[in-house]
Residue frames relative to the residue before (quaternion, step in Angstrom):
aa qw qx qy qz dx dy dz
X 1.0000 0.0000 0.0000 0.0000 0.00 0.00 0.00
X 0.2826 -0.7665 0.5254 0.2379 3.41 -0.80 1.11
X 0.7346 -0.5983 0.3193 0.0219 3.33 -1.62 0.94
X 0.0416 0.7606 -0.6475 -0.0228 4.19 0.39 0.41
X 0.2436 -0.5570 0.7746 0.1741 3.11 -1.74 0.85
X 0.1582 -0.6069 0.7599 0.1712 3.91 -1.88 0.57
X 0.1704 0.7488 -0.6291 -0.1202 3.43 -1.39 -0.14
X 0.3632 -0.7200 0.5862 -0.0779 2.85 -0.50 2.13
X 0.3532 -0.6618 0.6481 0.1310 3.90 -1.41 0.81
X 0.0164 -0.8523 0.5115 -0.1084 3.78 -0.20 0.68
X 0.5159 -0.4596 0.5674 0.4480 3.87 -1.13 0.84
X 0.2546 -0.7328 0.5510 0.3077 3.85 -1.41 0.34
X 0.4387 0.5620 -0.4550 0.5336 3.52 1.03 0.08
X 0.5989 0.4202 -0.4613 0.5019 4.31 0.78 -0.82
X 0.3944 0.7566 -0.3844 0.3525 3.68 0.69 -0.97
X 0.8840 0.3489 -0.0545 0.3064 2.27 -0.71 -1.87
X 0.6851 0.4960 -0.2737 0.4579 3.48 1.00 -1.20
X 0.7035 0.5012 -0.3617 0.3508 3.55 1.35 -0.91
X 0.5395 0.6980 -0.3271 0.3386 3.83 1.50 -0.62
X 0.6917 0.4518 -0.2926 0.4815 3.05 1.65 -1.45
X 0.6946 0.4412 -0.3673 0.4335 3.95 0.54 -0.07
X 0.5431 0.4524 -0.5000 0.5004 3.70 1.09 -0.62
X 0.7462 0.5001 -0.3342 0.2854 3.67 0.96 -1.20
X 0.4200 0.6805 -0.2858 0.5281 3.70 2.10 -0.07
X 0.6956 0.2134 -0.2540 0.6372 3.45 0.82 -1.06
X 0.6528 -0.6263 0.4023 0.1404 3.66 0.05 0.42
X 0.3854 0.6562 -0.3323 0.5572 2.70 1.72 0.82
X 0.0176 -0.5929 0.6739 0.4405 3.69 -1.54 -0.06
X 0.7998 -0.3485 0.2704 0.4071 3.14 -1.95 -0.08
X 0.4854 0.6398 -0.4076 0.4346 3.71 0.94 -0.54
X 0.6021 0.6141 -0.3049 0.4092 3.72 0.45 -1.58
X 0.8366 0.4597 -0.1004 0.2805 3.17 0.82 -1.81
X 0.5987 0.4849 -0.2803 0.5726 3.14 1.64 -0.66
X 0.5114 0.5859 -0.4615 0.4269 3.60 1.08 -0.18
X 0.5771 0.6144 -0.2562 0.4731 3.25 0.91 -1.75
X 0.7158 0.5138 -0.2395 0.4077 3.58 0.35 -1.41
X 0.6026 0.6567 -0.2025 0.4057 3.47 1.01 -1.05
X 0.7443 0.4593 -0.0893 0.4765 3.19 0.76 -1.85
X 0.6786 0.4770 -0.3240 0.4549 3.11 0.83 -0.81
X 0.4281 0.7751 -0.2633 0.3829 3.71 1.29 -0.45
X 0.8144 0.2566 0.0351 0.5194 2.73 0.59 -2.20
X 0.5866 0.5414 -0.4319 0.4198 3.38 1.16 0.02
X 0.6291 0.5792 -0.2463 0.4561 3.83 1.09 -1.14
X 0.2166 -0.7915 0.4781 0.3133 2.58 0.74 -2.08
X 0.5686 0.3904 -0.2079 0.6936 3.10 1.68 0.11
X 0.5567 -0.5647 0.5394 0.2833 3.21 -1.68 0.29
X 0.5376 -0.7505 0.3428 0.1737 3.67 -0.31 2.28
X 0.7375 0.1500 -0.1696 0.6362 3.86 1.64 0.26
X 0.6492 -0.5003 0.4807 0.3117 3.21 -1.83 0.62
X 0.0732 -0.7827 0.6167 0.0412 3.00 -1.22 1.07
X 0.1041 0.8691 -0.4832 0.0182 3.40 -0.21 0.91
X 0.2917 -0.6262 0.6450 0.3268 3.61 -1.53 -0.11
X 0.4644 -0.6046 0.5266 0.3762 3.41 -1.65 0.50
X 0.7922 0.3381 -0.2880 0.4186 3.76 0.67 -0.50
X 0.1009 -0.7628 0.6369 -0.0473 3.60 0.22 1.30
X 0.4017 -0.5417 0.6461 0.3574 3.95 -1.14 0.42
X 0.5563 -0.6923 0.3692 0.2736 3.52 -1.56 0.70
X 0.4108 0.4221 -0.4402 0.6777 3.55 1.47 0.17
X 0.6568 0.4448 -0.4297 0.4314 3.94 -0.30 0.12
X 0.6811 0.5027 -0.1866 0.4985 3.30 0.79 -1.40
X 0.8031 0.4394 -0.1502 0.3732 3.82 0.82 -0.61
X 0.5632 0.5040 -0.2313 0.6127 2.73 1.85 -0.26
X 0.7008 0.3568 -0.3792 0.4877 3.70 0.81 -0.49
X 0.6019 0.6060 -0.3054 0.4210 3.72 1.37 -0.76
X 0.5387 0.3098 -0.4223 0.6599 3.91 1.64 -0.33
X 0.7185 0.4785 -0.4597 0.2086 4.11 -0.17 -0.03
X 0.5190 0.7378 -0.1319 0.4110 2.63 1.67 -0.62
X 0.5545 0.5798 -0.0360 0.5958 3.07 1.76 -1.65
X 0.6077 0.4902 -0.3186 0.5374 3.80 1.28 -1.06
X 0.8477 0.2871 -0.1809 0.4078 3.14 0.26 -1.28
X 0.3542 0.3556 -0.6122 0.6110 4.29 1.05 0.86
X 0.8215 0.2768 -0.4394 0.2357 3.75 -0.47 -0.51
X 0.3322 0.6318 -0.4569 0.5308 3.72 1.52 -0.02
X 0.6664 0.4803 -0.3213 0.4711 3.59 0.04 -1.52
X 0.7511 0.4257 -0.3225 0.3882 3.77 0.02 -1.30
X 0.7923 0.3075 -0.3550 0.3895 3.79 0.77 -0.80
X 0.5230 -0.3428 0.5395 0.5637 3.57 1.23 0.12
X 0.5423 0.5216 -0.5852 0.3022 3.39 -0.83 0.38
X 0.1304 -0.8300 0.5062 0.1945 3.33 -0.21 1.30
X 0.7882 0.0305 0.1012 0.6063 3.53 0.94 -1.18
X 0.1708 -0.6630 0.6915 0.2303 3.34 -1.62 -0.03
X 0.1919 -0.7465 0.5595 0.3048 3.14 -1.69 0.11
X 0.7703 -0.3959 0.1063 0.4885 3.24 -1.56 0.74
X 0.6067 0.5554 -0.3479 0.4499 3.56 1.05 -1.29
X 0.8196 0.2687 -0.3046 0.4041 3.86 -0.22 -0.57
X 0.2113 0.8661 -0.2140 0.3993 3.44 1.77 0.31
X 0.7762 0.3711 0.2139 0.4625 2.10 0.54 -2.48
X 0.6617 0.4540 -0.1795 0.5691 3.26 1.35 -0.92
X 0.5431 0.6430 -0.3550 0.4069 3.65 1.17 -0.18
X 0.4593 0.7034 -0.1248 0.5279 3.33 1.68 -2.02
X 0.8243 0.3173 -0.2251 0.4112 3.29 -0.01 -1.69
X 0.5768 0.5037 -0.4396 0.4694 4.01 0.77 -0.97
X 0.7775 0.4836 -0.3098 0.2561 3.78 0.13 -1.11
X 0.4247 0.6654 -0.3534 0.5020 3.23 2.28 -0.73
X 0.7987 0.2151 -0.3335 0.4523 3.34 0.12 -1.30
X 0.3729 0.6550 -0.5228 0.3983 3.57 0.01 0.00
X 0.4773 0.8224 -0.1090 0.2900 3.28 0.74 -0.96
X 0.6371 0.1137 0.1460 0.7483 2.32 0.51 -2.36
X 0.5446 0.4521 -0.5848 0.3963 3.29 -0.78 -0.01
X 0.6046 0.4393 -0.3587 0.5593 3.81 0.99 -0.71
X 0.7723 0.3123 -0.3332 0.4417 3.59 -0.06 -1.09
X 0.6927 0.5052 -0.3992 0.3249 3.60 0.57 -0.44
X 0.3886 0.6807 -0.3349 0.5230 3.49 1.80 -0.26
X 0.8485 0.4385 -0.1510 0.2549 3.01 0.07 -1.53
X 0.5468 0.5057 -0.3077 0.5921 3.60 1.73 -0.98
């Protein structure tokens, strides 16, 4: 497997603090960014929560009802969905809907 070099600019005090724990978990910092990598490309997603403290309140409410989607997923076992039964979820609750408003008129 051929080799890539990165070179990343870093606080030297973060550095420093990050060698002495990669060097704690027995690790060097390379290993870890590998680790860090793989896990990336393996998920796809970034392997922790990134968040801001000032979300807008339409932001904040929307991630606070996905969130809320994805603890009740977790509770029924539900590991994933796919786009299709997604989609097919979306579409049942639509007609519902109507079938309500058309009741109701």
């Amino acid at each position: 497997m051929s080799q890539a070099t990165i070179s990343i600019r870093v606080d030297q005090t973060l550095k420093k603090n990050f060698d002495s724990l990669c060097e704690a978990f027995g690790l060097s910092a390379t290993a870890a960014f590998n680790i860090f990598m793989k896990a990336v490309v393996r998920e796809k997603r970034i392997p922790f929560e990134i968040r801001a403290d000032n979300f807008d309140p339409v932001r904040k409410k929307a991630m606070d009802a996905f969130e809320a989607m994805k603890q009740s997923l977790a509770d029924e076992n539900v590991v994933e969905w796919s786009l299709e039964e997604i989609n097919d979820e979306i579409k049942a609750v639509r007609d519902e809907r109507r079938k309500k408003n058309l009741r109701s008129h």
